[in-house]
Structures are given as structure tokens and as C-alpha cells.
C-alpha positions in Angstrom: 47.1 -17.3 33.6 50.3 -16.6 31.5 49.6 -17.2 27.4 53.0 -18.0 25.7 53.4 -15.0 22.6 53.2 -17.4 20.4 50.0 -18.9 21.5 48.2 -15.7 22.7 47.7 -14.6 18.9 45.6 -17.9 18.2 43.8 -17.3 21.4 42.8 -14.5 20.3 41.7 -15.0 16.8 39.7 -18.2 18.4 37.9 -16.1 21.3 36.8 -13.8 18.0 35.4 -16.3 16.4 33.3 -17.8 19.0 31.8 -14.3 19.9 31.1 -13.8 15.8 29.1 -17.5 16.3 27.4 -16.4 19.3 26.7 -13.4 17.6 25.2 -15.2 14.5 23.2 -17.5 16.5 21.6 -14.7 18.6 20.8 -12.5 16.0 19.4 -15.9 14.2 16.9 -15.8 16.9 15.3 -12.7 15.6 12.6 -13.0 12.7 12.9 -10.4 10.5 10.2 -9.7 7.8 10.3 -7.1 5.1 7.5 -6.3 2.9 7.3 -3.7 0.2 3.9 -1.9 -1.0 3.6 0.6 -4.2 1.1 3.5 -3.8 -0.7 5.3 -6.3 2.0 6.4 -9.6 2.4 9.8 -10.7 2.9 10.3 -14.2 4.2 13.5 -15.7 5.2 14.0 -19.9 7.0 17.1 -21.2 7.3 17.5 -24.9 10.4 18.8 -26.9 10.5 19.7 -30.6 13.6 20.8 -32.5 14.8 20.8 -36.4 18.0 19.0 -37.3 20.6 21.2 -38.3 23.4 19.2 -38.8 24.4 15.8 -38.5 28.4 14.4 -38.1 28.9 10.6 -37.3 27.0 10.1 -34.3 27.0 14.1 -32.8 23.7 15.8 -33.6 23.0 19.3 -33.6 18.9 20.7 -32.9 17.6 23.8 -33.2 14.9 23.8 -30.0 11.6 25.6 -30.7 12.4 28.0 -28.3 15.7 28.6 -31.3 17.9 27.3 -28.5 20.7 24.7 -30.5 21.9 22.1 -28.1 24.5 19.5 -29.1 23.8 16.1 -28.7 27.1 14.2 -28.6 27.6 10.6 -29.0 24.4 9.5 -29.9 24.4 5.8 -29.7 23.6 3.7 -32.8 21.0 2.0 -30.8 18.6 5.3 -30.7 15.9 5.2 -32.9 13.5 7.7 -34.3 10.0 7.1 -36.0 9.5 8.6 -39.0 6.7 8.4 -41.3 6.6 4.8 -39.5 9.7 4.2 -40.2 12.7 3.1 -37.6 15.9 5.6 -38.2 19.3 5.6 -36.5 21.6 8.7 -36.2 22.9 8.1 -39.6 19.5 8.3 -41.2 19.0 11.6 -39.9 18.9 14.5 -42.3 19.4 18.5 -42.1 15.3 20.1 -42.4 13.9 16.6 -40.3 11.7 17.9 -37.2 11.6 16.3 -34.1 9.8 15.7 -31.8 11.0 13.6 -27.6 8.3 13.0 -25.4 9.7 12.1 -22.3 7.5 10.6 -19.2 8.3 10.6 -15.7 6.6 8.0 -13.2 7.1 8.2 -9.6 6.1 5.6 -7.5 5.9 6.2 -3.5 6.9 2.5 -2.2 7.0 2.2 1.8 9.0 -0.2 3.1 8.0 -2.2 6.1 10.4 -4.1 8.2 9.0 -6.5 11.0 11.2 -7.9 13.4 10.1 -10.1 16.1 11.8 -11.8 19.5 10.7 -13.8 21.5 12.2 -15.4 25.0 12.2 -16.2 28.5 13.0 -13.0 30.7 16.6 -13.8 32.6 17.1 -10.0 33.6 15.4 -6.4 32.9 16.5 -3.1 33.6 13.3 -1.1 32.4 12.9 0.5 30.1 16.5 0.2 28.7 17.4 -3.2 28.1 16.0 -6.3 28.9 18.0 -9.8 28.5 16.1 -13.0 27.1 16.5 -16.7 27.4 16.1 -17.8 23.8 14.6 -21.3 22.2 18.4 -22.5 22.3 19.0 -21.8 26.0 21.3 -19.0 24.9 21.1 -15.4 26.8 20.5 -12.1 24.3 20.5 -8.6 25.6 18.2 -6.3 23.6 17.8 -2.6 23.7 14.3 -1.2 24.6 12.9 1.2 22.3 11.0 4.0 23.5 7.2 3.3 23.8 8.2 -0.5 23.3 5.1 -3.5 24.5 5.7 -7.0 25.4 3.2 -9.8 25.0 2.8 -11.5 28.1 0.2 -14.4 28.3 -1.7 -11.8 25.3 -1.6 -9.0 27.1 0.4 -5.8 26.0 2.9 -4.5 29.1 5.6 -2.0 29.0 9.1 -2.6 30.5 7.7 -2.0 33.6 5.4 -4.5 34.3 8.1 -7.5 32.8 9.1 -9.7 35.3 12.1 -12.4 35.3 10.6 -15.9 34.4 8.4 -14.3 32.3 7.5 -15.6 28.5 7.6 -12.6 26.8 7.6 -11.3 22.7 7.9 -8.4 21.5 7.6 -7.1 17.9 9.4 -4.0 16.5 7.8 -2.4 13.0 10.0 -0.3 10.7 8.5 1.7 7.7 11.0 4.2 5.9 9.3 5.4 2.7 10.8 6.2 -0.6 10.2 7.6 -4.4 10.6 4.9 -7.3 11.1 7.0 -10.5 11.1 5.7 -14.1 11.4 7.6 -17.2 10.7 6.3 -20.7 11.8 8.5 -24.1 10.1 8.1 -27.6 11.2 10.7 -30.5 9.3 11.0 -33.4 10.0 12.7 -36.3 8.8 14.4 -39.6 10.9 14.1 -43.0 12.4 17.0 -44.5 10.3 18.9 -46.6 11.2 18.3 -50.6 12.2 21.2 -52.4 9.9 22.1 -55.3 10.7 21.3 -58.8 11.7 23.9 -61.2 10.0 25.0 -64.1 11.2 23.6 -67.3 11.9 26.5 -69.7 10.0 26.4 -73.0 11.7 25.6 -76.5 12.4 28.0 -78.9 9.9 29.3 -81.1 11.3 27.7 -84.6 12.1 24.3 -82.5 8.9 21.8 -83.7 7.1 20.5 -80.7 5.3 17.9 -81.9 6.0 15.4 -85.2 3.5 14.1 -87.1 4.0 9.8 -87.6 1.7 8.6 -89.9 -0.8 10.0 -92.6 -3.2 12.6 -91.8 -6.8 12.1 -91.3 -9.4 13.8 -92.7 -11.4 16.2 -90.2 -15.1 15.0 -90.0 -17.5 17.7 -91.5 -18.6 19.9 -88.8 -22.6 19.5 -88.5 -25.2 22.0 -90.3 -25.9 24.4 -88.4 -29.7 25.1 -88.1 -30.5 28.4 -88.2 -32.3 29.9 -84.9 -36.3 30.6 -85.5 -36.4 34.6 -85.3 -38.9 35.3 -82.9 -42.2 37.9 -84.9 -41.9 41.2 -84.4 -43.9 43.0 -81.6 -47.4 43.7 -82.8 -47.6 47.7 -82.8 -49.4 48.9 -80.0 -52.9 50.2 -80.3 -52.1 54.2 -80.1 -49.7 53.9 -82.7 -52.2 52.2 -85.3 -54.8 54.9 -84.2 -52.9 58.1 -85.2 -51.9 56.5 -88.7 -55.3 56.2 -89.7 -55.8 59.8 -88.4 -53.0 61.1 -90.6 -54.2 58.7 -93.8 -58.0 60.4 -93.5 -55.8 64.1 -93.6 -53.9 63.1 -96.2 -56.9 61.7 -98.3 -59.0 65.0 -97.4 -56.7 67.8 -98.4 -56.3 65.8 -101.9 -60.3 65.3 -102.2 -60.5 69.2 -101.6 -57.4 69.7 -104.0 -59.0 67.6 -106.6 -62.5 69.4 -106.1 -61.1 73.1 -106.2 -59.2 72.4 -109.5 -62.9 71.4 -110.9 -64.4 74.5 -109.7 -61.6 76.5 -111.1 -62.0 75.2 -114.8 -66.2 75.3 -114.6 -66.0 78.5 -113.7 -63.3 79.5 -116.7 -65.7 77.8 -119.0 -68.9 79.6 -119.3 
């Protein structure tokens, strides 16, 4: 059959779209479920500390402990740092201030599980590549037959091999493709610079008064009598030192009783 030129492009834009409709409603025939489970998380933190070195508009510069400087650049205003409980922004940050980003890491292993399911009345098979189905709408579907692939028949698991035409078959096809869901989370904290001791205040000269007096003087109280401390009594001499005196007192009283007594004899005997 001849198509006039001018015809045969809206022939063929209209056989495209009833092949896209028979598309839709055959793959419409298909139920597709897709269900996602979360294993067990991973968590992993790695601390950074640093001292603020300088600070211009919203471009920081950290010295890291390892004395490493990195430059942060355009800090946003929304970043906030804790310290001594209280909520700073970029601006608020000072030269001396430590820091301190803790910075955790959780990994999630999520498997994803896709389910599809067919089912139809078996119009023609070619096992074990493809098999064609009558679906619920009386509309023919060719399928391709994966490898290792069972068909219910009557509740009874067949391969490709053992489908016959006429035959009520399903068959379900289960997809898992795992994968990582990571999530990091950043807190800084921060310690104020420390304040530089005052200076000593140097003393006034030595003819500058220190204190004035405002008001009349007051007579100082009398200070207390002092009592006098009892004196403790001498140490009683000891009883060999007592002894000897006495020893030296009978001496001394004996030579002058023999003195005395000698100058009596003396004049007795000059006096006849």
C-alpha cells in the first residue's frame, strides 16, 4: 500500500504511539516491589585541635596541633562555635582561642530489594530464553528468561523446560544491590583566649603620703600588765657536792683549833 508523503509522517508518529501504549500496558502487567532494609551503623569520630591565629572577615587561619596552619576560607556566618557555653560566629573569634572539631562519620550498609512478579497464560516458550505470556488483559508479552529462572505451575516450581503452552504460570524475579549510606555531623568547641596578667603597679615615692588621716585621733588603749613569769627554784645541790663542803668546813675549823692551841702553848711556855 502506497502512503501519500504527506500522510506517511502522521502514520508514523501514530504507529509510535500505539507501540509506546502497548508498551505501557505490558509493562503495567508487571508488579514491581522495592523494599529497603538498614543494617547495623558504623560510627567513627576523629578529633582536630588548632589555635586561632588570625581572623579577617569570614577567612580563618588555625595553627593544627601537629603546627600545620590551614586556611579556612569563607566561613559562613551560620557556623557556630561553643565556647565557655556560649554560641560564636566567625566574627566572635579571637587570635589565642583553641579549638577543638569533632567530626563523626556513620555508615549505614542499606540493601536494596527489588521484587518483580509476572504472571500469565503460556502462548509460546523457547526454553530457557524467552517465553511469551497471555496476560489478565488478553494482551501477549515476551519476557526474557533469566538464568536459573522457576515458574509456578499449579505450586510447583519448574524450570523453562518443563513449561508448556496453555499453562498458568508466575514467575518472580528478586533483585538486591547493596550500598553505603554515610552521614557526617561536625561540632567545634572552643576555649577563650587566655587573659594576659596584670602589671604591677609601681610604688609612690618615698616623701608622697600614702595614707591621710580624716578625723581626730584616738587614744591607743593601755596595753595590759604584764605578769611576770614565776621563776622556777633553783636545782637542789646534789648530795656529793654537800658532802665535800662539810669536809672542807671540819679542815678549815681544825687547822684554826690547832693554830689557836699552839699560840697558847707558845706563851705558857714563855711565862714561867
Amino acid at each position: 500500500m502506497k502512503i501519500p508523503g504527506g500522510k506517511r509522517g502522521w502514520y508514523v508518529i501514530a504507529t509510535a504511539m500505539v507501540c509506546v501504549a502497548f508498551t505501557l500496558t505490558l509493562s503495567a502487567q508487571v508488579e514491581t516491589k522495592t523494599t529497603t532494609t538498614a543494617g547495623h551503623p558504623t560510627v567513627v569520630s576523629s578529633v582536630e585541635r588548632g589555635e586561632v591565629m588570625a581572623v579577617s572577615g569570614n577567612d580563618l587561619i588555625v595553627r593544627m596541633a601537629d603546627g600545620s596552619m590551614r586556611n579556612y576560607e569563607n566561613v559562613p556566618d551560620s557556623a557556630r562555635v561553643t565556647v565557655d557555653g556560649k554560641k560564636l560566629g566567625i566574627r566572635d573569634l579571637k587570635p589565642g582561642m583553641k579549638l577543638q572539631r569533632t567530626i563523626t562519620t556513620t555508615s549505614t550498609p542499606m540493601t536494596v530489594t527489588t521484587v518483580q512478579t509476572v504472571k500469565g497464560k503460556v502462548w509460546f516458550i523457547n526454553p530457557p530464553s524467552s517465553i511469551i505470556l497471555t496476560m489478565e488483559d488478553n494482551k501477549n508479552q515476551q519476557f526474557k528468561i533469566p538464568e536459573g529462572q522457576k515458574f509456578n505451575v499449579d505450586g510447583k516450581m519448574v524450570d523453562a523446560f518443563e513449561v508448556r503452552k496453555g499453562m498458568i504460570v508466575s514467575a518472580t524475579k528478586v533483585v538486591q544491590v547493596p550500598s553505603v549510606s554515610v552521614s557526617k555531623s561536625k561540632t567545634v568547641r572552643g576555649e577563650a583566649a587566655p587573659t594576659p596578667a596584670a602589671e604591677p603597679q609601681p610604688l609612690p615615692p618615698a616623701d608622697q603620703p600614702i595614707l591621710v588621716a580624716d578625723g581626730e585621733e584616738t587614744p591607743v588603749p593601755a596595753e595590759a600588765a604584764i605578769t611576770p613569769e614565776p621563776t622556777a627554784p633553783a636545782a637542789a645541790p646534789e648530795a656529793g657536792s654537800s658532802s665535800m663542803t662539810w669536809l672542807i668546813g671540819l679542815l678549815v675549823l681544825l687547822a684554826l683549833v690547832g693554830v689557836i692551841w699552839w699560840i697558847v702553848s707558845r706563851q705558857k711556855s714563855s711565862n714561867p
